[in-house]
N, CA, C and O of each residue as an XYZ file, in Angstrom:
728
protein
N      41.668     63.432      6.208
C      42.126     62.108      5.851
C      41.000     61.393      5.106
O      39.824     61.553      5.436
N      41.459     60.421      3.868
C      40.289     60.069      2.972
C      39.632     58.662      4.062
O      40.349     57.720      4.396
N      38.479     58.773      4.388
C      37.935     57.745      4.957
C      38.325     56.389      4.463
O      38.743     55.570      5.281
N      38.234     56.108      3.307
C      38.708     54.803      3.078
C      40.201     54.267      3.817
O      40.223     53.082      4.151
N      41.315     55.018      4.053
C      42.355     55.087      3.977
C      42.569     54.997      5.107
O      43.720     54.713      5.439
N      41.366     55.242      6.313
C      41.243     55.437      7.893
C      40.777     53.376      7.811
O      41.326     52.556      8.547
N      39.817     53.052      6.871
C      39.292     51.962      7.347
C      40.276     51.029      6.737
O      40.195     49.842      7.054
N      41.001     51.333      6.078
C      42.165     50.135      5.652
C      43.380     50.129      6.680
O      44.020     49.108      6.932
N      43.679     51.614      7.355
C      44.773     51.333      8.435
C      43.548     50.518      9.412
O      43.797     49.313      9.450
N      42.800     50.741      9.885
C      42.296     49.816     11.099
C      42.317     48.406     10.822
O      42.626     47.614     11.713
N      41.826     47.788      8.945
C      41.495     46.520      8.816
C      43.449     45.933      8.812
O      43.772     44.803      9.177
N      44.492     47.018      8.317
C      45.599     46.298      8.585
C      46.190     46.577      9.821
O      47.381     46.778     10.058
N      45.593     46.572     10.301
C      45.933     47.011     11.990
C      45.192     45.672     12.780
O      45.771     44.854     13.496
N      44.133     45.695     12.524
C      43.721     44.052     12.698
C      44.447     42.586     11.961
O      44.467     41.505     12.550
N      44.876     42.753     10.916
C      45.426     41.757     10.007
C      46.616     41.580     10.793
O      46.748     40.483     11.335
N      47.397     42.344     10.938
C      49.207     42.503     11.779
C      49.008     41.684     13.312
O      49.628     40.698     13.711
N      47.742     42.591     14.121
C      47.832     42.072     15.285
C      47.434     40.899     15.660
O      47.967     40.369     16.636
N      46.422     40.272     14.955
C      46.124     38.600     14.817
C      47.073     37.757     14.214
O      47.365     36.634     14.623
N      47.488     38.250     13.358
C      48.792     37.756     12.703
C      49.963     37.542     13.810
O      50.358     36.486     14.304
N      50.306     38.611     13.998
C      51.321     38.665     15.576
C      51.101     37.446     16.554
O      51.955     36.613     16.860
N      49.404     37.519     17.115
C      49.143     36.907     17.919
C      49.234     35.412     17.797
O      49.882     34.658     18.522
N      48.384     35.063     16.632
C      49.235     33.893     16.079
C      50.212     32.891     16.403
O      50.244     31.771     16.914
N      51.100     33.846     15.838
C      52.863     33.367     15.661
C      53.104     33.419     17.292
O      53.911     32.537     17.586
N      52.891     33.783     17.860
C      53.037     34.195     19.427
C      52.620     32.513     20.234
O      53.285     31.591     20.707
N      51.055     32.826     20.030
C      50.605     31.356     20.657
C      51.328     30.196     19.748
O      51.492     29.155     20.384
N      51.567     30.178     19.056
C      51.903     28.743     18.060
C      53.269     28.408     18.523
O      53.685     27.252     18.441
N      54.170     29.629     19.134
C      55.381     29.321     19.508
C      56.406     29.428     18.760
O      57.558     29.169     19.106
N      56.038     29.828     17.653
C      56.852     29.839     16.203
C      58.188     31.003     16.556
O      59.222     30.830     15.912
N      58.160     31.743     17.200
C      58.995     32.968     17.653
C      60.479     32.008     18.204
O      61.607     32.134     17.725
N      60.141     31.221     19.134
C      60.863     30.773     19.471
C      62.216     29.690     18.541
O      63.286     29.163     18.842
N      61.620     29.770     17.701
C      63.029     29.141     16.382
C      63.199     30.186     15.149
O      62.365     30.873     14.561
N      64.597     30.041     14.986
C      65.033     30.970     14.047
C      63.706     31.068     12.419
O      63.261     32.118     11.955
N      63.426     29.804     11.970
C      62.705     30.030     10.943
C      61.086     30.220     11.361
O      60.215     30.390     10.508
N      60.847     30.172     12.655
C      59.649     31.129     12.551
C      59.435     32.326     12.939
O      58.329     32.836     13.120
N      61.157     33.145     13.177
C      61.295     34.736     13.156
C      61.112     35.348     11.857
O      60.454     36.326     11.503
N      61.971     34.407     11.134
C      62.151     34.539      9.496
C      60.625     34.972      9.000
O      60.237     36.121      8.787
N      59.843     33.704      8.871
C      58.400     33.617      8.663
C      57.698     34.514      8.820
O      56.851     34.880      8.005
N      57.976     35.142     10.140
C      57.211     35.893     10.776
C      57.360     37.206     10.272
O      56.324     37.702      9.828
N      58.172     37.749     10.237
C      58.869     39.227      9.352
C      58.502     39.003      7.903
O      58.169     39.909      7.139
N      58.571     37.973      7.647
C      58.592     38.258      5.941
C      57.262     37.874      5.697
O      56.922     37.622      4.541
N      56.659     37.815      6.400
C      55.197     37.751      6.380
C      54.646     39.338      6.172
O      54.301     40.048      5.227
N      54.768     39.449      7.551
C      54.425     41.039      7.506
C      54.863     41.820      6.398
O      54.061     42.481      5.739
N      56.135     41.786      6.139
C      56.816     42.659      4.913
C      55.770     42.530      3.931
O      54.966     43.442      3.737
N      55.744     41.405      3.282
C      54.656     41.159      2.754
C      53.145     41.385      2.422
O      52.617     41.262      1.317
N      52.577     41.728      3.558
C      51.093     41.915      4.002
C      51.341     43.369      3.849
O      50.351     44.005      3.489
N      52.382     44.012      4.030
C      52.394     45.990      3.976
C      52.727     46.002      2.622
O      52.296     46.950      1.965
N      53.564     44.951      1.930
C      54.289     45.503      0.497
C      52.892     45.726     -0.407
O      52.624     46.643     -1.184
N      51.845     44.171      0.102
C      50.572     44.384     -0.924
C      49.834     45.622     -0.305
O      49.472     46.644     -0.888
N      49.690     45.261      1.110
C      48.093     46.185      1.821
C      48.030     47.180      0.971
O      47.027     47.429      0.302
N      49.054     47.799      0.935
C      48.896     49.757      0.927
C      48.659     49.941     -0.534
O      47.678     50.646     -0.769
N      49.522     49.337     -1.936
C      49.479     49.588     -3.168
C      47.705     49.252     -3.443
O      46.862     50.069     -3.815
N      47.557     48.167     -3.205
C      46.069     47.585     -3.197
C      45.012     48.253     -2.966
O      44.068     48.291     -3.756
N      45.058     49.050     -1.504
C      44.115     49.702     -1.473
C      43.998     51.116     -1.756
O      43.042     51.799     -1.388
N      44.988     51.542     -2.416
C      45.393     52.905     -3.004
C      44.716     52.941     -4.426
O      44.062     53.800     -5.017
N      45.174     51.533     -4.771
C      44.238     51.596     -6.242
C      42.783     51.335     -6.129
O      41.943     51.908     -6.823
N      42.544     50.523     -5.304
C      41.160     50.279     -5.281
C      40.343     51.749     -4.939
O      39.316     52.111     -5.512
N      41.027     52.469     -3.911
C      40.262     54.161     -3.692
C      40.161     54.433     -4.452
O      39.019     54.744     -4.794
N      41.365     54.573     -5.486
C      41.708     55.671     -6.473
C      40.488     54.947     -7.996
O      39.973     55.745     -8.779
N      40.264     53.520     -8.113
C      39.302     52.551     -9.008
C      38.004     53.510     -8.546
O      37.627     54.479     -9.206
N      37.556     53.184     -7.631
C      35.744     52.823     -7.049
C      35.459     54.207     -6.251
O      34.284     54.426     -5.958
N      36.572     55.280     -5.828
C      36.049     56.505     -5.500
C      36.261     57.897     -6.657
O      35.752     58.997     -6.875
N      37.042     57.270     -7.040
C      37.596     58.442     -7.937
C      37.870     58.120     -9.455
O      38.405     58.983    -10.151
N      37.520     56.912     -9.980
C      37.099     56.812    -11.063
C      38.251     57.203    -12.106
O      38.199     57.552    -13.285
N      39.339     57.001    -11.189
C      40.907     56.844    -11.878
C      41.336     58.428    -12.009
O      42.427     58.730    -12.490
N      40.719     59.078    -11.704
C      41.278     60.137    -12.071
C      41.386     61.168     -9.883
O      40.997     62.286     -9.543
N      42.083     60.028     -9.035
C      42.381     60.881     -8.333
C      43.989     61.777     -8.178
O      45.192     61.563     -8.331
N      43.242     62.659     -7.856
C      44.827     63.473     -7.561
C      45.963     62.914     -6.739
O      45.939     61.942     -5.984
N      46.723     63.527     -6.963
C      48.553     63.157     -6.620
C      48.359     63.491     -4.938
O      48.691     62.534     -4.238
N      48.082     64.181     -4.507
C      47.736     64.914     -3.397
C      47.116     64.066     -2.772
O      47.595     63.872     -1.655
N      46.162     63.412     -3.037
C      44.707     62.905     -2.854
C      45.447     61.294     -2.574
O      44.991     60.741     -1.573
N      46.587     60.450     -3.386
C      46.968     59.802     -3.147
C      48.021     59.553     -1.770
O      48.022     58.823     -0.778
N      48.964     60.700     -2.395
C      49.634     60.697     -1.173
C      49.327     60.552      0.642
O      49.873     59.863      1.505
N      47.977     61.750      0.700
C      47.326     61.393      1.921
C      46.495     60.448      1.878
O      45.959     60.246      2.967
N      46.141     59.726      0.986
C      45.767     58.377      1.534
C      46.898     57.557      1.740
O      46.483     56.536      2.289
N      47.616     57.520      1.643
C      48.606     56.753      1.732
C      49.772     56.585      3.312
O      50.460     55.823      3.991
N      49.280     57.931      3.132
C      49.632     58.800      4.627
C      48.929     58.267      5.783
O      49.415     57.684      6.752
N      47.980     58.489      5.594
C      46.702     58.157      6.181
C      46.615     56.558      6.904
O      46.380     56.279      8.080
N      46.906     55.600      5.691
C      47.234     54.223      6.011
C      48.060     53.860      7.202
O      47.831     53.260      8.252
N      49.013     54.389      6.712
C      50.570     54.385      7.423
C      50.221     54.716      8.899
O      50.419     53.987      9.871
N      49.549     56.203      8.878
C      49.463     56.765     10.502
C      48.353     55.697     11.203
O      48.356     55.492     12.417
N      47.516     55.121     10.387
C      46.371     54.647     11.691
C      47.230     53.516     11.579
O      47.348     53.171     12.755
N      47.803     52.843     10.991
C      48.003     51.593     11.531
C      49.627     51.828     12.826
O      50.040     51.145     13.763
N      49.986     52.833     12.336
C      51.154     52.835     13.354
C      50.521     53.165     14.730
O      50.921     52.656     15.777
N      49.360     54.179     14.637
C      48.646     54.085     16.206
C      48.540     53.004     16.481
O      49.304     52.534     17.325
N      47.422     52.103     15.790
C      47.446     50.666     16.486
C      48.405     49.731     16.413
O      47.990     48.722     16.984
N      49.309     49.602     16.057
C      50.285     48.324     16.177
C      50.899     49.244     17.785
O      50.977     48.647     18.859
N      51.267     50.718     17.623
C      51.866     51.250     18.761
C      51.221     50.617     20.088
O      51.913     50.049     20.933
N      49.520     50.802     20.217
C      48.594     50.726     20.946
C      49.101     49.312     21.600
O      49.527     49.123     22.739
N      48.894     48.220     20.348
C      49.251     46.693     20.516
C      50.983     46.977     21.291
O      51.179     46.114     22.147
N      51.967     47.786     21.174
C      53.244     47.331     21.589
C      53.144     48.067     22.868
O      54.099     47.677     23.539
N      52.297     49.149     23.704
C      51.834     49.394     25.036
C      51.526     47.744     25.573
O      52.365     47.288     26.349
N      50.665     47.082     25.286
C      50.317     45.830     25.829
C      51.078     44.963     25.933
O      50.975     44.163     26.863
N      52.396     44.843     24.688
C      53.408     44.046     24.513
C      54.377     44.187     26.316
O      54.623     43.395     27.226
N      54.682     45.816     26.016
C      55.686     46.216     27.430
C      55.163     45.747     28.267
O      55.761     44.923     28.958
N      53.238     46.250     28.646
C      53.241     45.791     29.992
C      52.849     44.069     30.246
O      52.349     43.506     31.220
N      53.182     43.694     29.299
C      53.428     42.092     29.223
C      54.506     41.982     30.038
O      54.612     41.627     31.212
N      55.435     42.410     29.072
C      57.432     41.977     29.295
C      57.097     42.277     31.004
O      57.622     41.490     31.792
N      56.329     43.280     31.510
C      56.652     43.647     33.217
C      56.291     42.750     33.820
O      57.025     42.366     34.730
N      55.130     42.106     33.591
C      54.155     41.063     34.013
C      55.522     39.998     34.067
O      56.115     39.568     35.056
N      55.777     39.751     32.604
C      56.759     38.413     32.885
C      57.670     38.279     33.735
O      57.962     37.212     34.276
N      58.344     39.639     33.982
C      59.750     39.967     34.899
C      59.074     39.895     36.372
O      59.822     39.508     37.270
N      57.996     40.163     36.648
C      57.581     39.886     38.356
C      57.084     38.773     38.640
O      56.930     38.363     39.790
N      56.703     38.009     37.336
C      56.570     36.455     37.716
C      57.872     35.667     37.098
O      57.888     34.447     37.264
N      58.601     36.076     36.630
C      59.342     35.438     36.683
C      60.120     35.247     38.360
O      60.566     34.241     38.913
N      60.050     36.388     38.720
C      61.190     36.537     39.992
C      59.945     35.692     41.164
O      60.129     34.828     42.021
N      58.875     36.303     40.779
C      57.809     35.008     41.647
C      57.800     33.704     41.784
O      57.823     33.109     42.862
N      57.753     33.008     40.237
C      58.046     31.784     39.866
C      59.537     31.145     40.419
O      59.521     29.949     40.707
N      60.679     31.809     40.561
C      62.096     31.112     40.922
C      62.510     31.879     42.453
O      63.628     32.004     42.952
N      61.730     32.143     42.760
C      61.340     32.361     44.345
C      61.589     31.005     45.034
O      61.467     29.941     44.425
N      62.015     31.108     46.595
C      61.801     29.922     47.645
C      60.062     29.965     47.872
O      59.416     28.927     48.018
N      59.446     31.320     47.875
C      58.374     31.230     48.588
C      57.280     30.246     47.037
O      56.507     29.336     47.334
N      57.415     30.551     46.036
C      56.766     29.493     45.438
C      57.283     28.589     45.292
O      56.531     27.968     44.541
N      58.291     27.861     45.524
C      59.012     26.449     45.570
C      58.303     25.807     47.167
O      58.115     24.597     47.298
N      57.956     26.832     48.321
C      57.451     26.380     49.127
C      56.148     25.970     49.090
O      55.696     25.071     49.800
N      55.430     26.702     48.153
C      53.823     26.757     48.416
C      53.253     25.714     47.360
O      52.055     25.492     47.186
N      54.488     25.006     46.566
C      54.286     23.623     45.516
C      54.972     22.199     46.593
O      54.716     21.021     46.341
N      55.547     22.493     47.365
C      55.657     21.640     48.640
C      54.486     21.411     49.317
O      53.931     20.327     49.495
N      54.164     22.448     49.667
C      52.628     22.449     50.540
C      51.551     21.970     49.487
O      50.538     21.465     49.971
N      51.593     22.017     48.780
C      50.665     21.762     47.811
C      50.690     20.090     47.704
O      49.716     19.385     47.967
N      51.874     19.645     47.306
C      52.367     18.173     47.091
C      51.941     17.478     48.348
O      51.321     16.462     48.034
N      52.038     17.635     49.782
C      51.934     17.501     51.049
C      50.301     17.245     51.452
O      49.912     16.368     52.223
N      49.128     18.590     50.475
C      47.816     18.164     50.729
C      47.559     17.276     49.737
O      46.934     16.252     50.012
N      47.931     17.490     48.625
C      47.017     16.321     47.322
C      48.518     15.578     46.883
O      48.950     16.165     45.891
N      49.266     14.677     47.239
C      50.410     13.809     46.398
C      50.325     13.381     45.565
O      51.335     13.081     44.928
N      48.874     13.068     45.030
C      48.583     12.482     43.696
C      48.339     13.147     42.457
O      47.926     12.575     41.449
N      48.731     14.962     42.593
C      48.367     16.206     41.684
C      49.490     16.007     40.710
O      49.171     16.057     39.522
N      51.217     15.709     41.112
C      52.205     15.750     41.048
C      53.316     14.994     42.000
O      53.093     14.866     43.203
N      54.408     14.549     41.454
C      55.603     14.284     42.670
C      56.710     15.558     42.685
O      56.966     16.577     42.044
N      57.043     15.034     43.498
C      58.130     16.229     43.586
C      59.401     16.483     42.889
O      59.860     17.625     42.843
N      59.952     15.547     42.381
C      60.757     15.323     40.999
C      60.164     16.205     39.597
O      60.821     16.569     38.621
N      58.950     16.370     39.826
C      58.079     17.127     38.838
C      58.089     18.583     39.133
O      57.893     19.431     38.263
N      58.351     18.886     40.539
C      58.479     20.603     40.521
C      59.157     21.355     39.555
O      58.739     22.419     39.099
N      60.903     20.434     39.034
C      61.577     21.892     38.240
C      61.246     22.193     36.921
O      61.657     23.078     36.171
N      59.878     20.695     36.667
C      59.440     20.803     35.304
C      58.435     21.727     35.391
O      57.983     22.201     34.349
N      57.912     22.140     36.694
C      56.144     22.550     36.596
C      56.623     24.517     36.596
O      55.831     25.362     36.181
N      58.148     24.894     37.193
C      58.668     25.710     37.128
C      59.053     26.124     35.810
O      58.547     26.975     35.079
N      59.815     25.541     35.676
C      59.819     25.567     33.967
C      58.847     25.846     32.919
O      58.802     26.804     32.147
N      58.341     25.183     32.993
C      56.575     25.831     32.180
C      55.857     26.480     32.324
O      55.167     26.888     31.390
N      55.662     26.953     33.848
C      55.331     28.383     34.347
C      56.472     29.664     33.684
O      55.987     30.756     33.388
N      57.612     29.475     33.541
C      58.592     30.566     33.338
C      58.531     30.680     31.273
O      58.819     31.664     30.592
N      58.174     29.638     30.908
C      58.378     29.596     29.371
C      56.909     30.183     28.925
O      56.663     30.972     28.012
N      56.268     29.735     29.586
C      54.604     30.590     28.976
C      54.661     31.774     29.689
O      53.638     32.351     29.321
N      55.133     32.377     30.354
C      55.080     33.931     30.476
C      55.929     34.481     29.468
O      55.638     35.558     28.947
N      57.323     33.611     29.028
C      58.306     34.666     28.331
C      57.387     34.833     26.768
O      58.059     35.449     25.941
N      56.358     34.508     26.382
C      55.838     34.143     24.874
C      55.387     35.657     24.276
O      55.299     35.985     23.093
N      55.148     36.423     25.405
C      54.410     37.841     24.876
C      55.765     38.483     24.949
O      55.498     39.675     25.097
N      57.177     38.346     24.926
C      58.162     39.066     24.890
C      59.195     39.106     23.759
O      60.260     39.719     23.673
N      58.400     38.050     22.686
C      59.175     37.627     21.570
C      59.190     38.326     20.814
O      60.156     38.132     20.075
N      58.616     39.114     20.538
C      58.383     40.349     19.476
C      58.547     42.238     20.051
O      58.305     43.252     19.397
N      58.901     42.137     21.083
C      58.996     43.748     20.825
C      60.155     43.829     20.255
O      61.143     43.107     20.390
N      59.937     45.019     19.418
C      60.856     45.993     18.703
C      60.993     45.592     17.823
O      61.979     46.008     17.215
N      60.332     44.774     17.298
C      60.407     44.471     15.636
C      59.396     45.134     14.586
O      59.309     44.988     13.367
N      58.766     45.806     15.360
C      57.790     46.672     14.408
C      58.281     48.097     13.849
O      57.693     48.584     12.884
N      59.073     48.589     14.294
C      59.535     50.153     13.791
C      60.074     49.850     12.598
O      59.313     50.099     11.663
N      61.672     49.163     12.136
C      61.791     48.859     10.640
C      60.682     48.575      9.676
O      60.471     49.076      8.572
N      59.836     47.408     10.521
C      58.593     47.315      9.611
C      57.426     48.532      9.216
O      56.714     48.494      8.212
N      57.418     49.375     10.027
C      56.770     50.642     10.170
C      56.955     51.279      9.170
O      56.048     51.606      8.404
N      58.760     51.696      8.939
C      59.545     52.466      8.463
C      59.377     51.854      6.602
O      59.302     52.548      5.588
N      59.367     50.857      6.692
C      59.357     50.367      5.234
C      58.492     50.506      4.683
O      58.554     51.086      3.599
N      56.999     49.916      5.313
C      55.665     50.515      5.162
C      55.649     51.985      4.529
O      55.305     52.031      3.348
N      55.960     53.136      5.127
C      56.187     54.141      4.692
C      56.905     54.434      3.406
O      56.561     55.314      2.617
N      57.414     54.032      3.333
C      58.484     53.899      1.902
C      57.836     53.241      0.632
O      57.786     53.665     -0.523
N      57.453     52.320      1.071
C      55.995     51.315      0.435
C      54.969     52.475     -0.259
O      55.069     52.828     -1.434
N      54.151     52.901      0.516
C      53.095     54.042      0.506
C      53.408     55.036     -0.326
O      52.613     55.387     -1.198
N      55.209     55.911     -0.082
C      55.705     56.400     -0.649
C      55.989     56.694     -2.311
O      55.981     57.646     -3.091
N      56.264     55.097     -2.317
C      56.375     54.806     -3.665
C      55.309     54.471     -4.559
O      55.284     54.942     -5.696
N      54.185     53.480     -4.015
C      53.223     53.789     -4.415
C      52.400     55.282     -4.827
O      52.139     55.342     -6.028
N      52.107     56.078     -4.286
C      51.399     57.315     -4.482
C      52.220     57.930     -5.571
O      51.580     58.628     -6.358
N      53.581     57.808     -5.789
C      54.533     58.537     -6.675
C      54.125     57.618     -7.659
O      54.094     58.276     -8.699
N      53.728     56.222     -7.954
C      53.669     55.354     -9.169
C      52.502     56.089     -9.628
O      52.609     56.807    -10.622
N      51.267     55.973     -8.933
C      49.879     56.064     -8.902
C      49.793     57.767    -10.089
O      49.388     57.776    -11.251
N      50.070     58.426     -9.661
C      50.805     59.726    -10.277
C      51.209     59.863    -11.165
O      50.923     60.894    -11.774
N      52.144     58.860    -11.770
C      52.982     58.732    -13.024
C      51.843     58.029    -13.762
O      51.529     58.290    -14.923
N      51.339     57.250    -13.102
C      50.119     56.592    -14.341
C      48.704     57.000    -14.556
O      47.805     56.508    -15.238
N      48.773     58.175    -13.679
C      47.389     58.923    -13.700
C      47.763     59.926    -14.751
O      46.896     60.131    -15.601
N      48.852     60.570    -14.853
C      49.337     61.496    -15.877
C      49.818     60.797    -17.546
O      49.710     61.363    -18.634
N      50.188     59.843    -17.349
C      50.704     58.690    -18.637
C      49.571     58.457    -19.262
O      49.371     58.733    -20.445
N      48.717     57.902    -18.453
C      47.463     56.924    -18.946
C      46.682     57.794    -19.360
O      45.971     57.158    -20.137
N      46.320     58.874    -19.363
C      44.770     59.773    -19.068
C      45.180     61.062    -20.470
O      44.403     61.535    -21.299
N      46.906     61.371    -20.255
C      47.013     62.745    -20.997
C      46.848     62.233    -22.733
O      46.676     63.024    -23.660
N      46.961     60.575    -22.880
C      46.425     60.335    -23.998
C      45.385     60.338    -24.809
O      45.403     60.531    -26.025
N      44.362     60.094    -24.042
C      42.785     59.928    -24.117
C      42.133     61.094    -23.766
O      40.902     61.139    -23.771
């Protein structure tokens, strides 16, 4: 695999997952136009990443004259490290979603509705008790935030690939166009 092609899947493997994270904390997931946003963001960030840094290898290592071959597995290359790590990132996603599902059933429990009684009972001035189904509530909405996004990465994966695809096949046509003149 061409080294460059290893350090551009890791740097868009970092770009996606801060990106992700982002949209996650900001809350944006939670309304239709910051799902929108959010996807066509990414689409975006893969439509440029991969063409970009295919040419730039193919500019500053190979001096325009890399092979078809040579493109393709870089291109390849891109695609696979970043699908390890976004994969890596959607391991953390699941054992999020588990996390949320045992506090959720924690959170709408009697036994924590009891132990915010007891609580109200030593300090009354923390909260009233009219305030519990709000303090429940906000406990249950900030756990669901890491669950907004699984499974939206495989189409995006899949396109990526296609992306890469087409690129390396362009890259090819203009390495043979451009060069058999001169």
């Amino acid at each position: 695999m061409n080294r460059w092609a290893f350090y551009s899947g890791i740097g868009f493997t970092l770009v996606v997952v801060v990106f992700k994270c982002y949209v996650l904390y900001t809350g944006m997931y939670f309304s239709n136009w910051g799902f929108k946003f959010a996807n066509l963001t990414a689409v975006l960030i893969y439509t440029i990443w991969i063409p970009v840094t295919l040419v730039v290898i193919n500019r500053e290592h190979y001096r325009w004259h890399m092979p078809g071959r040579e493109v393709f597995k870089a291109g390849l290359g891109i695609v696979a490290i970043s699908l390890i790590g976004i994969s890596v990132y959607h391991v953390f996603e699941v054992q999020s979603d588990e996390f949320k599902q045992q506090a959720n059933r924690y959170y709408n429990s009697s036994e924590y509705l009891q132990l915010l009684k007891q609580q109200h009972a030593l300090h009354p001035q923390l909260f009233k008790l009219q305030d519990i189904p709000k303090i429940i509530a906000s406990q249950t909405k900030g756990i669901s935030v890491f669950r907004a996004v699984t499974g939206r990465m495989i189409p995006f994966l899949l396109y990526g690939g296609l992306v890469s695809l087409f690129t390396a096949i362009g890259l090819r046509v203009f390495k043979s166009k451009a060069f058999k003149s001169s």
